[in-house]
Every structure is written in structure tokens, then in C-alpha cells.
MARBA-3410 file (N, C-alpha, C, O; in Angstrom, 1 decimal):
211
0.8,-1.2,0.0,0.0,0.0,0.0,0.9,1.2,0.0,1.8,1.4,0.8 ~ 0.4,2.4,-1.5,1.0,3.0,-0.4,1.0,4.0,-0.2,0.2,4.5,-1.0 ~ 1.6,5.2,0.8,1.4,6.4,1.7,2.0,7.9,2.0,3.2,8.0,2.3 ~ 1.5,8.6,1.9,2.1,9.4,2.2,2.2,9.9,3.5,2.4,11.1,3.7 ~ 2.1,9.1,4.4,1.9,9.3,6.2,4.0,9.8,6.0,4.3,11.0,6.0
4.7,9.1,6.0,6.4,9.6,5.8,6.7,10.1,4.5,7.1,9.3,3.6 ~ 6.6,11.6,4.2,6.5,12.3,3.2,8.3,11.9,2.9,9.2,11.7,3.7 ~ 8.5,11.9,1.5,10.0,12.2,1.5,10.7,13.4,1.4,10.6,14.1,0.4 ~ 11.4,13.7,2.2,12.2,15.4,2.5,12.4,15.8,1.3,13.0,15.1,0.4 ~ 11.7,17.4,1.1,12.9,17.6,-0.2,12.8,19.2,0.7,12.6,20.3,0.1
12.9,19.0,1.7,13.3,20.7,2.1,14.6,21.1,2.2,15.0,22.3,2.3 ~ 15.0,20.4,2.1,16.5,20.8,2.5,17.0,21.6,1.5,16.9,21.1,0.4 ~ 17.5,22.7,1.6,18.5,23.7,0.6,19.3,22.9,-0.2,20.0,22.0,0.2 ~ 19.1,23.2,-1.3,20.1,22.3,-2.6,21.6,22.8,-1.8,21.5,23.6,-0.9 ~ 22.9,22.5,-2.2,24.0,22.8,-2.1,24.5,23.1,-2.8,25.6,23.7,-2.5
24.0,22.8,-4.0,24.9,23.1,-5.4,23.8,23.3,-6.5,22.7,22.9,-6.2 ~ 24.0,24.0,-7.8,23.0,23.8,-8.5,22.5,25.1,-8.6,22.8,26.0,-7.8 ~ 21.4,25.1,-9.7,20.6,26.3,-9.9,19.2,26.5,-8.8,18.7,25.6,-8.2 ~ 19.0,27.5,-8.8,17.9,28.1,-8.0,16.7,27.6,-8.3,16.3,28.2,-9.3 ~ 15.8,26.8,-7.9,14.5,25.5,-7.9,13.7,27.3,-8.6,13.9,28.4,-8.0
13.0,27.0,-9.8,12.3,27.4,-10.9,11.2,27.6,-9.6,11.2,26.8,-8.7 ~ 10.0,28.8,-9.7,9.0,28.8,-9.4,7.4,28.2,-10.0,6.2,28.4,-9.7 ~ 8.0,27.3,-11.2,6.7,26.9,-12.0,6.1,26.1,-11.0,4.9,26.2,-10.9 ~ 6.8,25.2,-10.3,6.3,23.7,-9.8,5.4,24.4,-8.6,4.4,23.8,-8.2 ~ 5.9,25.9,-7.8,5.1,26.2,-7.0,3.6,26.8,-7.4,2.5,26.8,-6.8
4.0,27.6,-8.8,2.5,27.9,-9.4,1.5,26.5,-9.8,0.3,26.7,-10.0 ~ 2.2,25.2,-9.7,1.5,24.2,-10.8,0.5,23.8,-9.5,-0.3,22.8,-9.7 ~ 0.5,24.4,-7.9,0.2,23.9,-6.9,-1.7,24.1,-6.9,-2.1,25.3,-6.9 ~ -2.5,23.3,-6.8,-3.9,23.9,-6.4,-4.0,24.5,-4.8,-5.1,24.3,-4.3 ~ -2.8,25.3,-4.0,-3.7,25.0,-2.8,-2.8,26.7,-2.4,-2.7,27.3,-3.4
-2.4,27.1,-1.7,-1.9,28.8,-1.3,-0.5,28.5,-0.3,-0.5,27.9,0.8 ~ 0.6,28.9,-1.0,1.8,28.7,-0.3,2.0,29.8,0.8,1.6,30.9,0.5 ~ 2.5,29.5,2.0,2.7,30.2,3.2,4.0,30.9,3.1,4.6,30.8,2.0 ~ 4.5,31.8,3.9,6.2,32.5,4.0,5.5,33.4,5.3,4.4,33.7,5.6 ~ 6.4,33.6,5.6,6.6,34.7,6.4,6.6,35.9,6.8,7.7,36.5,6.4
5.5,36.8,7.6,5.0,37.9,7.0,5.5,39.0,6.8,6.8,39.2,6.8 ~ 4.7,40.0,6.5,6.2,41.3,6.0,6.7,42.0,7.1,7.3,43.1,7.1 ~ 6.4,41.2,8.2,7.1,42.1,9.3,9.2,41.5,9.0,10.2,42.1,9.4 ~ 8.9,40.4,8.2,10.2,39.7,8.2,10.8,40.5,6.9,10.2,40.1,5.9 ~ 11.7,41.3,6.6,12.6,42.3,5.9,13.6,41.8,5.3,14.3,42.6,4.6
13.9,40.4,5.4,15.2,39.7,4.9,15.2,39.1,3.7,14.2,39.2,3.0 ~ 16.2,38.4,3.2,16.3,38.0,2.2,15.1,36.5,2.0,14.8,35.6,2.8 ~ 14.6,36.4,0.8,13.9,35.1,0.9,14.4,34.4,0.0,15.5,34.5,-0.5 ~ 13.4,33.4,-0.1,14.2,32.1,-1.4,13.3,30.6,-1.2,12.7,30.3,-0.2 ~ 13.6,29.9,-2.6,12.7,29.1,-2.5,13.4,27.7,-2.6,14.5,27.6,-3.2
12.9,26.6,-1.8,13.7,25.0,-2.3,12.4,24.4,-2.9,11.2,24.9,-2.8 ~ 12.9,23.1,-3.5,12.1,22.0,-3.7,10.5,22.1,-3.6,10.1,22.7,-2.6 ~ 9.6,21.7,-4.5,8.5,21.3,-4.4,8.6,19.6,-4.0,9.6,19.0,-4.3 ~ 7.5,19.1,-3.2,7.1,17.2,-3.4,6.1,17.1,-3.9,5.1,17.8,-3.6 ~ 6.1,15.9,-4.9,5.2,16.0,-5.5,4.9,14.2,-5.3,5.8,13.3,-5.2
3.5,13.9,-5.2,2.6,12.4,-5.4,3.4,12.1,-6.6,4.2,12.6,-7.4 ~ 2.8,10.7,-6.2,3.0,9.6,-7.6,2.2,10.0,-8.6,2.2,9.1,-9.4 ~ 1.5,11.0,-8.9,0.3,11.3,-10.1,1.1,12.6,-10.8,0.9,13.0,-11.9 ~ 2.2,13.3,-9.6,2.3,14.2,-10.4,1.7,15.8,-9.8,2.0,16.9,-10.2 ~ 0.9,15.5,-9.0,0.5,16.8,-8.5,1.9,17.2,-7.2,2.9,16.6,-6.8
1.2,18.5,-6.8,2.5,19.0,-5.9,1.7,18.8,-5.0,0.6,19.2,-5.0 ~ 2.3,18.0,-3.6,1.6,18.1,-2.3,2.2,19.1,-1.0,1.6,19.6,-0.1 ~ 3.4,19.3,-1.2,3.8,20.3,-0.6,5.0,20.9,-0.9,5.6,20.4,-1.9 ~ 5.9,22.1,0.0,7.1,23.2,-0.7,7.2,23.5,0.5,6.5,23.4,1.4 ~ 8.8,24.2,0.2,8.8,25.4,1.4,9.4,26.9,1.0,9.8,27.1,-0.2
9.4,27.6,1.8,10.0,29.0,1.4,10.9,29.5,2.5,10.4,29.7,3.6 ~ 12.0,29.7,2.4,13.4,30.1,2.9,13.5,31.3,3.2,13.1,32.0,2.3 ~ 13.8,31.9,4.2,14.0,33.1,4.8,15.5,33.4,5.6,16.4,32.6,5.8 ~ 15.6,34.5,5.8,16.7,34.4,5.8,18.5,34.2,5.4,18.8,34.9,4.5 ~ 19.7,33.3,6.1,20.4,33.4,5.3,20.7,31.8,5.2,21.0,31.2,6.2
20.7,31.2,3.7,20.4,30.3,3.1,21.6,29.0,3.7,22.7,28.8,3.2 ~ 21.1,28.2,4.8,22.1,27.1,5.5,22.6,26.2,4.4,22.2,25.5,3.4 ~ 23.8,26.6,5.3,25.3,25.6,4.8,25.8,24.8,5.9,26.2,25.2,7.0 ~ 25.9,22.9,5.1,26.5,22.2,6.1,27.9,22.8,6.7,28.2,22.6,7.8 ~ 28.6,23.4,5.8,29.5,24.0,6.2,29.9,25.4,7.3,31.0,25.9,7.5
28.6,26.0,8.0,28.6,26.5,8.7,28.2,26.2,10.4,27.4,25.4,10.9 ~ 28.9,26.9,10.8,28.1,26.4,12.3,27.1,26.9,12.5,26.6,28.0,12.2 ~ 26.6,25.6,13.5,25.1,25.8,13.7,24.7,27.6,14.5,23.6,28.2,14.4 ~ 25.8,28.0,15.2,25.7,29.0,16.3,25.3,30.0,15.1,24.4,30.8,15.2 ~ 26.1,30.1,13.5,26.6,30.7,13.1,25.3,31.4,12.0,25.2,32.5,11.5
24.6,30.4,11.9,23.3,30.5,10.8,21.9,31.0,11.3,21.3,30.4,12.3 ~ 21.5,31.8,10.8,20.0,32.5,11.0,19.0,32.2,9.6,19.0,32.8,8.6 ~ 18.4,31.4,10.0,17.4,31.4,8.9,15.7,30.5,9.4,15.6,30.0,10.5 ~ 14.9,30.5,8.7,13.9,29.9,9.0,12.9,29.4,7.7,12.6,30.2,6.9 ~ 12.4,28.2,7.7,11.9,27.7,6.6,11.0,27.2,6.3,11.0,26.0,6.3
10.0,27.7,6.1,8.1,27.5,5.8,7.9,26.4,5.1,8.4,26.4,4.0 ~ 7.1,25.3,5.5,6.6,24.3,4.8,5.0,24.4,4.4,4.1,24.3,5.3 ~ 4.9,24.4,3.7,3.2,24.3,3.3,2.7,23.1,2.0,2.9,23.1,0.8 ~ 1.8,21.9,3.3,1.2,20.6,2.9,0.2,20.6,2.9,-0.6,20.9,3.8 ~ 0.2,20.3,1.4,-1.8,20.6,0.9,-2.5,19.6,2.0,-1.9,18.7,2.6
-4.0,19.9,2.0,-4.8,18.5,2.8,-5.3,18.2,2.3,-6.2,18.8,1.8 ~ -4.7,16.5,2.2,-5.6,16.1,1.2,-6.0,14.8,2.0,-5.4,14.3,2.9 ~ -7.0,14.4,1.5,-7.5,13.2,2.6,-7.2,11.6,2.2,-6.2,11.3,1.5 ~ -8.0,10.7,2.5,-7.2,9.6,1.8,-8.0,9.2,0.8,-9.2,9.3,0.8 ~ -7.3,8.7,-0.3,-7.7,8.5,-1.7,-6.8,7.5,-2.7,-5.6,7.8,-2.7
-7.1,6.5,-3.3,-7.0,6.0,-4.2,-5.8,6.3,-4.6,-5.6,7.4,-4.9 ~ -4.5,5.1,-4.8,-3.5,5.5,-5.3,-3.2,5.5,-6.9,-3.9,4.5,-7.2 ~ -2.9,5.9,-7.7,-2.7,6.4,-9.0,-2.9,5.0,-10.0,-3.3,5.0,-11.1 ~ -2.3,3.9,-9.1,-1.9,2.9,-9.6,-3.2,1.8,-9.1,-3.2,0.6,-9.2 ~ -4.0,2.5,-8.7,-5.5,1.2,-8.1,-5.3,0.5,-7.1,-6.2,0.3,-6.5
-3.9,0.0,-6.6,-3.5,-1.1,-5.8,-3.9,-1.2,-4.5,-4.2,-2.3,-3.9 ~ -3.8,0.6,-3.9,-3.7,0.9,-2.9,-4.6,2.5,-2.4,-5.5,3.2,-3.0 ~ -4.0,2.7,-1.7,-4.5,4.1,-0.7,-3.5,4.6,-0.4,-2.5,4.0,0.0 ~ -3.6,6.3,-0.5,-2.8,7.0,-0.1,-3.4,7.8,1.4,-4.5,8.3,1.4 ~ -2.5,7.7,2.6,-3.0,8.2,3.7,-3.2,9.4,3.6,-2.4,10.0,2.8
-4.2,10.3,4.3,-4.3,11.7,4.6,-3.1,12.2,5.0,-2.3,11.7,5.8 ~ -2.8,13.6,4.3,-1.7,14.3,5.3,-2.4,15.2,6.5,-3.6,15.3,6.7 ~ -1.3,15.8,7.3,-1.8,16.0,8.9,-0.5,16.7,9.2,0.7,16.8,8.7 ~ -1.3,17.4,10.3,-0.1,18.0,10.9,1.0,17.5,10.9,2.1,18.0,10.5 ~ 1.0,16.3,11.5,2.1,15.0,11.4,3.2,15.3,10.7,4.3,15.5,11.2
2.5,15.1,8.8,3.0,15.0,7.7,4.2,16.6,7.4,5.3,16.5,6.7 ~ 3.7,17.6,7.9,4.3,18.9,8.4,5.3,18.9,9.5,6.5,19.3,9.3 ~ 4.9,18.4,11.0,6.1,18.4,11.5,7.4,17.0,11.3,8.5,17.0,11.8 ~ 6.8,16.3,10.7,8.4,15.2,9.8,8.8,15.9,9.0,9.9,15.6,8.8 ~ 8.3,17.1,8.1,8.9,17.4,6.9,9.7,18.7,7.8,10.4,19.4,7.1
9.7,19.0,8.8,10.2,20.4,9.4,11.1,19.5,9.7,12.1,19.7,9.0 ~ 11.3,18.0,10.8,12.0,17.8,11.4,13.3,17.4,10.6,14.4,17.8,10.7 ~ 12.8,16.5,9.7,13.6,16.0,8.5,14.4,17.3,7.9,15.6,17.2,7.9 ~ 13.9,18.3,7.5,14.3,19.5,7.1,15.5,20.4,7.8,16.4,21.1,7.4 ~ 14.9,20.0,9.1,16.7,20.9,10.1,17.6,19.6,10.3,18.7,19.8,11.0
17.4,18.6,10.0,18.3,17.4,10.0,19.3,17.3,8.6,20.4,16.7,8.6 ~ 18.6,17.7,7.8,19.1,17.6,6.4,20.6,18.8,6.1,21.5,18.6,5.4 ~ 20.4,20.1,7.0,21.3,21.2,6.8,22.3,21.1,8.2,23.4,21.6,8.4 ~ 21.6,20.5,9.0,23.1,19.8,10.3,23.8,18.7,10.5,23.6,17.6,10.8 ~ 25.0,19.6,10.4,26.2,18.5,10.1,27.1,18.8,11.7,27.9,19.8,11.8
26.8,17.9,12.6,28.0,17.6,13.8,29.1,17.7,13.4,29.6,16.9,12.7 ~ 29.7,18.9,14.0,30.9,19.2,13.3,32.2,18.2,14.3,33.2,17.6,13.8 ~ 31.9,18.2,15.5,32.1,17.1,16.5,32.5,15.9,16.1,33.6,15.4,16.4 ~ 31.4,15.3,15.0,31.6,13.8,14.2,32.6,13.7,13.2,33.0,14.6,12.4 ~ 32.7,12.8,13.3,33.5,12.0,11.8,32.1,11.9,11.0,30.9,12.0,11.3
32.9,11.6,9.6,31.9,11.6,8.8,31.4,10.7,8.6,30.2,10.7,8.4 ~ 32.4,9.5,8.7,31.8,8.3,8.7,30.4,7.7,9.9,29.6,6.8,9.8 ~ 30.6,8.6,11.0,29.7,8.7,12.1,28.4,9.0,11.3,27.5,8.2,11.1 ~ 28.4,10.3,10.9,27.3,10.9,10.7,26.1,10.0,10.3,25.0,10.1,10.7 ~ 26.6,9.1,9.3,25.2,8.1,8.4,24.5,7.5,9.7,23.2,7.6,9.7
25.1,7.0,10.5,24.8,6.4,11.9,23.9,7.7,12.6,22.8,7.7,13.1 ~ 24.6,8.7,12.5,23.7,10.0,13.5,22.3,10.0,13.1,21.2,9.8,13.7 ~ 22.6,10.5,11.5,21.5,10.9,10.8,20.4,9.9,10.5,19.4,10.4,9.9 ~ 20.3,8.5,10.8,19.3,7.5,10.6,18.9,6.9,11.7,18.1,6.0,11.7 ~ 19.5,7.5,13.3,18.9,7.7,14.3,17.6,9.0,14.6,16.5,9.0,15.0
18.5,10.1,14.0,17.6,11.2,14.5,16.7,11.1,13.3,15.7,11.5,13.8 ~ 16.5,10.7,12.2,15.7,11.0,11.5,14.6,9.8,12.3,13.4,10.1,12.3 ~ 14.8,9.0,12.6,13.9,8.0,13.0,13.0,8.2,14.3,11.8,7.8,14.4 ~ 14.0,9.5,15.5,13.1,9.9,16.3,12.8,11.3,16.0,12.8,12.1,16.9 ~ 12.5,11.6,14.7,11.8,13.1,13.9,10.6,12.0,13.6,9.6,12.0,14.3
10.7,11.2,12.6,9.6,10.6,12.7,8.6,10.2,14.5,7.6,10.6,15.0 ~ 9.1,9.6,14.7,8.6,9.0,16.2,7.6,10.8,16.9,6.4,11.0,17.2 ~ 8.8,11.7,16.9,7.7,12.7,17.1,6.7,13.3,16.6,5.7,13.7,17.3 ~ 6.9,13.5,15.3,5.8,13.7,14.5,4.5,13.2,14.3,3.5,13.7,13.9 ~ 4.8,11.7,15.0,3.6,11.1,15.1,3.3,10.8,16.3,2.9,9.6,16.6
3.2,11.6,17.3,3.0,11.5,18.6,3.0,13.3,18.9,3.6,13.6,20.0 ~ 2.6,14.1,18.4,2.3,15.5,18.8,2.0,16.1,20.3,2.3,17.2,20.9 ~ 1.3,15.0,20.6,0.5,15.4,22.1,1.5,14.9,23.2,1.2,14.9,24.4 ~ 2.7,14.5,22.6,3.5,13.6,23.6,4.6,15.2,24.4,4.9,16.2,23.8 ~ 4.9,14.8,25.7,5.5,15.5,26.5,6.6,16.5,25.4,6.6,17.8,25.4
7.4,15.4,24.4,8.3,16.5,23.9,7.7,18.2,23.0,8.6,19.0,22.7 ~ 6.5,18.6,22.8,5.8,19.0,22.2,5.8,20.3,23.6,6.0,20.1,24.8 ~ 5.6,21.6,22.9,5.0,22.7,24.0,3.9,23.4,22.6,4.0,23.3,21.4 ~ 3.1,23.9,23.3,2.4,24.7,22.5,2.9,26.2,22.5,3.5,26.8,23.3 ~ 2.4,26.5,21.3,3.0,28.2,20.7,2.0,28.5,20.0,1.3,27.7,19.3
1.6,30.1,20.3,0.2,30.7,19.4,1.2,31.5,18.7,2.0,32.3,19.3 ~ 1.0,31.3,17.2,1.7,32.5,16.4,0.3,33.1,15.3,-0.8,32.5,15.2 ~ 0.5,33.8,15.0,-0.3,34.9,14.0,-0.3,34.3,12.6,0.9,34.1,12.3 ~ -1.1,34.0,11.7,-1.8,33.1,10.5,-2.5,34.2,10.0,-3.6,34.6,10.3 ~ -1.2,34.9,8.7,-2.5,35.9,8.5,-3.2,36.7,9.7,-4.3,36.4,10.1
-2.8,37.3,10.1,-3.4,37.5,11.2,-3.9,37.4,12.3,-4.1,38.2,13.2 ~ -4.2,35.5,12.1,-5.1,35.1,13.2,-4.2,34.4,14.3,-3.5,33.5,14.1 ~ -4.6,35.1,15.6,-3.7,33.5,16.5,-4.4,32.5,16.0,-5.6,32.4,15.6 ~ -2.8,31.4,16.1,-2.9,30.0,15.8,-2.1,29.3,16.4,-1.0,29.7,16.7 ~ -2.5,27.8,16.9,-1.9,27.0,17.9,-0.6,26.1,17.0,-0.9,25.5,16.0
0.5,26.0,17.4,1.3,25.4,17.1,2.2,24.5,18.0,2.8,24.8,19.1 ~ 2.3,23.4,17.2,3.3,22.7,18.2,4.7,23.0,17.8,5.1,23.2,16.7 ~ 5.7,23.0,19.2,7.2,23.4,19.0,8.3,22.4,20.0,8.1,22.0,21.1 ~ 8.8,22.4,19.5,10.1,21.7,19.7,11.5,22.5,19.7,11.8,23.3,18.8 ~ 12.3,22.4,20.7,13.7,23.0,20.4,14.7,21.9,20.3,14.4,20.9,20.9
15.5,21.8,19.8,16.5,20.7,20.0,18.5,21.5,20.1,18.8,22.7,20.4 ~ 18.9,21.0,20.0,20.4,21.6,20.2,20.6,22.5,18.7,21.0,23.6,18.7 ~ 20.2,21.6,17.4,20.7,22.2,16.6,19.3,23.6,15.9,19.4,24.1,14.8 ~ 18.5,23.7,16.4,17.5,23.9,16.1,16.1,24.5,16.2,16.2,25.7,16.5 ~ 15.3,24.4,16.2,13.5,24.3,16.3,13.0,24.0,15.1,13.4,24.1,13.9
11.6,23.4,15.7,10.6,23.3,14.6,9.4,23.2,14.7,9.3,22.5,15.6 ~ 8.3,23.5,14.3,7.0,23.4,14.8,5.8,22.9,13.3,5.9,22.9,12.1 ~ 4.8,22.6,14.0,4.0,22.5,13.1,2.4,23.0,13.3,2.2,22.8,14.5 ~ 1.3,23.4,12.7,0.2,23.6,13.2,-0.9,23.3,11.6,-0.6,22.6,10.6 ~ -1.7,23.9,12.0,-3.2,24.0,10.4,-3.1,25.5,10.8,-3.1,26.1,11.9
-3.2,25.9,9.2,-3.9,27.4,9.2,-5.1,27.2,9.2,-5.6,26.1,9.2 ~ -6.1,28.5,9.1,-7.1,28.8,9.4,-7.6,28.4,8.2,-8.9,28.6,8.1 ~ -7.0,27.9,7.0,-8.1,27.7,5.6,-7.9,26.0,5.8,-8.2,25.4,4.8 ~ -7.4,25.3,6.9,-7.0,24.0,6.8,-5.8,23.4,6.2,-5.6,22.1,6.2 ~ -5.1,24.2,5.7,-3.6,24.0,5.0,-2.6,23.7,6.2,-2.7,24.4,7.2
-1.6,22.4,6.1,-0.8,21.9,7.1,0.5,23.1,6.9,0.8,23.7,5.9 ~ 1.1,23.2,8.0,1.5,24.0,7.8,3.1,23.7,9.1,2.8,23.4,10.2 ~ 4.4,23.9,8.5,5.5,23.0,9.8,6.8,24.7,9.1,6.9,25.3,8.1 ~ 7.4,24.6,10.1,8.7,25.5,10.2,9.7,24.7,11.0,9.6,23.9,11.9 ~ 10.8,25.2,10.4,11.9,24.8,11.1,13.2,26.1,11.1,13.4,26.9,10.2
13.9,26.0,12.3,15.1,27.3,11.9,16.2,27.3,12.8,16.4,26.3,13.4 ~ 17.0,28.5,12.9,17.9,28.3,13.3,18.6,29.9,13.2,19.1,30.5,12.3 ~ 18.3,30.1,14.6,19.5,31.9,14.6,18.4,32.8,15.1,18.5,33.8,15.8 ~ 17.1,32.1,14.7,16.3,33.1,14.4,15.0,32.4,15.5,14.5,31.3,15.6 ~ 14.8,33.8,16.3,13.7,32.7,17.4,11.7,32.9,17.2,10.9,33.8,17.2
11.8,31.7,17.0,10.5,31.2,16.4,9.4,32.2,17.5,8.3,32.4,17.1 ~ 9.7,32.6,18.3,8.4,33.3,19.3,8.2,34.3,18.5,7.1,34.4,18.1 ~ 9.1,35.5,17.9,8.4,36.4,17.3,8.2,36.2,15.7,8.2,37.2,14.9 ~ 8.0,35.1,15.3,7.2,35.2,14.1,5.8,34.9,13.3,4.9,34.5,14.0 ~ 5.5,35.1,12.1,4.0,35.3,11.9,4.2,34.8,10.1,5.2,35.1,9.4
3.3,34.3,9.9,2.8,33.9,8.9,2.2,34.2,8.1,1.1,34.4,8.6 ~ 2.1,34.4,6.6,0.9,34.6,5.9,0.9,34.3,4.4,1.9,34.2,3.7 ~ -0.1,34.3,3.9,-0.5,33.4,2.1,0.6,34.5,1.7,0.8,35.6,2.3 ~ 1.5,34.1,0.5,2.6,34.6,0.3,1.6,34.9,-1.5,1.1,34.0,-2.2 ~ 1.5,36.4,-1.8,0.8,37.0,-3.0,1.9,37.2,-3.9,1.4,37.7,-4.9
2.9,37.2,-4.1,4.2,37.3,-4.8,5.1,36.1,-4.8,5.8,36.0,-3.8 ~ 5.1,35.2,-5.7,6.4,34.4,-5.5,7.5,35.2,-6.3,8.7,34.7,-6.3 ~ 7.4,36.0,-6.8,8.7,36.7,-7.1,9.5,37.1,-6.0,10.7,36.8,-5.8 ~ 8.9,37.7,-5.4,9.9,38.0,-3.7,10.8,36.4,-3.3,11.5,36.3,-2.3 ~ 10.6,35.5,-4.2,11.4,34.7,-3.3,12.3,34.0,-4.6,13.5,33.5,-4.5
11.5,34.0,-6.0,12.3,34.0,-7.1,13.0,34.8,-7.8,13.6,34.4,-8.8
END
């Protein structure tokens, strides 16, 4: 069967390579999130994910200044908006199977996965890291799918305007949270430099500001 309950990461900042095209975010049916204009800095866009049919199910948008494994963690300020369509469960492309609803869930693995993907233990060998990185990615999943569990605090940030409840997480290298906006759109951040209490959200009317 199969699912999109463990979305596959594609948040992470390319490292190399041309600047991800804004078509795949226009080809989207649903309203991408960023960060509202109280935020003054530089933006930018990564990766769309897209189903097995081809449609886009979710993206994120980059704020800030754009992480490098090669930087230290103390050293980097940025923060990065994920926005996952909701879609419920439905018929996989191929008949076989079902594809699960996404969920908040599906938002905070793609946040958590997302600040895992740009931190590199500078501490480790490298040979370590594959070992690091398939631990912690395993307990990003484990949280994501347990929200209400102790590791979780609640945070009200502003949606468009509106308070909105979000779940948050700090870790050493990090934060990340996830909540629903007010139109039902999943919605997860992750960052770093930059502290998640004073920020605010909103439907992003320009993707040129970030292309």
C-alpha cells in the first residue's frame, strides 16, 4: 500500500546547483505560506514534493540566510516555511492501494527532517554521521507522530493575522513546529539563529519575492 503518512524530505537547501524554478510552486492547487512582511530579509525558494500522479503536495520557502552544512550551527540565521496541501485519503494512481491523509504530522516530519538535512555535527567524523543521521531521522519521525507527547509545548503565532496554535520543539541544533492554518492548510517550520516566538505567517501573493 501505499502512503504518504512519511512524506519524503525535499526541504533541505540544494548545495549546489541552480535556483529551484518557481513553475512547480505555481502548478500547486492550494496557497503557499512564507513569512509575514514584518520579516525584511532575504527570501528564497527550495524543492517542491510532488505524489506519484504528479501533482504537488507540498514546498517550502526560505527566509533568511540560506544554510550551509559547512557552517556552524551558532553561526546560521534562517527559518523555513513548509506548506502541505490537505488532502485526505484517496486511491493510489496505480489502483493497488491508498494513499493516507496528510496531517499535521506530515508537516512536522517534513520540518523535522528539514533541520536534519542542513546539520552536520561538526564534532563527528563523517563516517559517524550516516549512523547520527538515521537515528535522529527515526526519532523526527517518532515525534511527528505523537504531537501530544511531553516533547511538544504549545506556541500561538499569528496566520495571516489570526492567532494560531502550534506545536514546537527545540533541539540543540534547532527548532521546529507545526500547526493547520485557518483555511486548513498543514503548515510545519523549522530554523535556526532566528527565534520562532516572534514570528507570523501569511498566504505569500508574490512568488517573485522569493524567485
Amino acid at each position: 500500500m501505499e502512503t504518504t503518512s512519511r512524506l519524503e524530505p525535499h526541504t533541505a537547501r540544494r548545495l549546489s546547483g541552480a535556483r529551484p524554478a518557481a513553475d512547480g510552486y505555481r502548478a500547486a492547487g492550494f496557497p503557499w505560506y512564507g513569512l509575514d512582511e514584518a520579516f525584511s530579509g532575504p527570501r528564497w525558494l527550495l524543492r517542491v514534493g510532488k505524489a506519484a500522479d504528479g501533482s504537488v503536495e507540498y514546498g517550502s520557502t526560505g527566509h533568511g540566510e540560506e544554510p550551509s552544512l559547512r557552517g556552524e550551527p551558532g553561526e546560521q540565521h534562517f527559518a523555513v516555511v513548509i506548506t502541505v496541501a490537505n488532502r485526505p485519503v484517496r486511491p493510489s494512481p496505480d489502483g493497488t492501494g491508498v494513499l493516507d491523509a496528510t496531517s499535521v504530522g506530515s508537516a512536522a516530519w517534513l520540518a523535522g527532517s528539514g533541520l536534519l538535512a542542513c546539520t552536520w555535527p561538526t564534532q563527528m567524523e563523517r563516517i559517524l554521521r550516516e549512523d547520527w543521521l538515521e537515528q535522529q531521522t527515526v526519532l523526527a519521525w517518532d515525534l511527528a507522530d505523537n504531537l501530544e507527547g511531553g516533547d511538544w509545548t504549545a506556541l500561538s503565532l499569528p496566520v495571516d493575522g489570526t492567532p494560531t496554535d502550534f506545536h514546537y520543539r527545540e533541539s540543540t541544533y534547532g527548532w521546529v513546529l507545526a500547526g493547520a492554518a485557518p483555511d486548513g492548510t498543514h503548515l510545519g517550520a523549522y530554523g535556526r539563529g532566528m527565534s520562532a516566538y516572534g514570528l507570523g505567517f501569511a498566504v505569500i501573493g508574490d512568488l517573485g519575492a522569493y524567485a
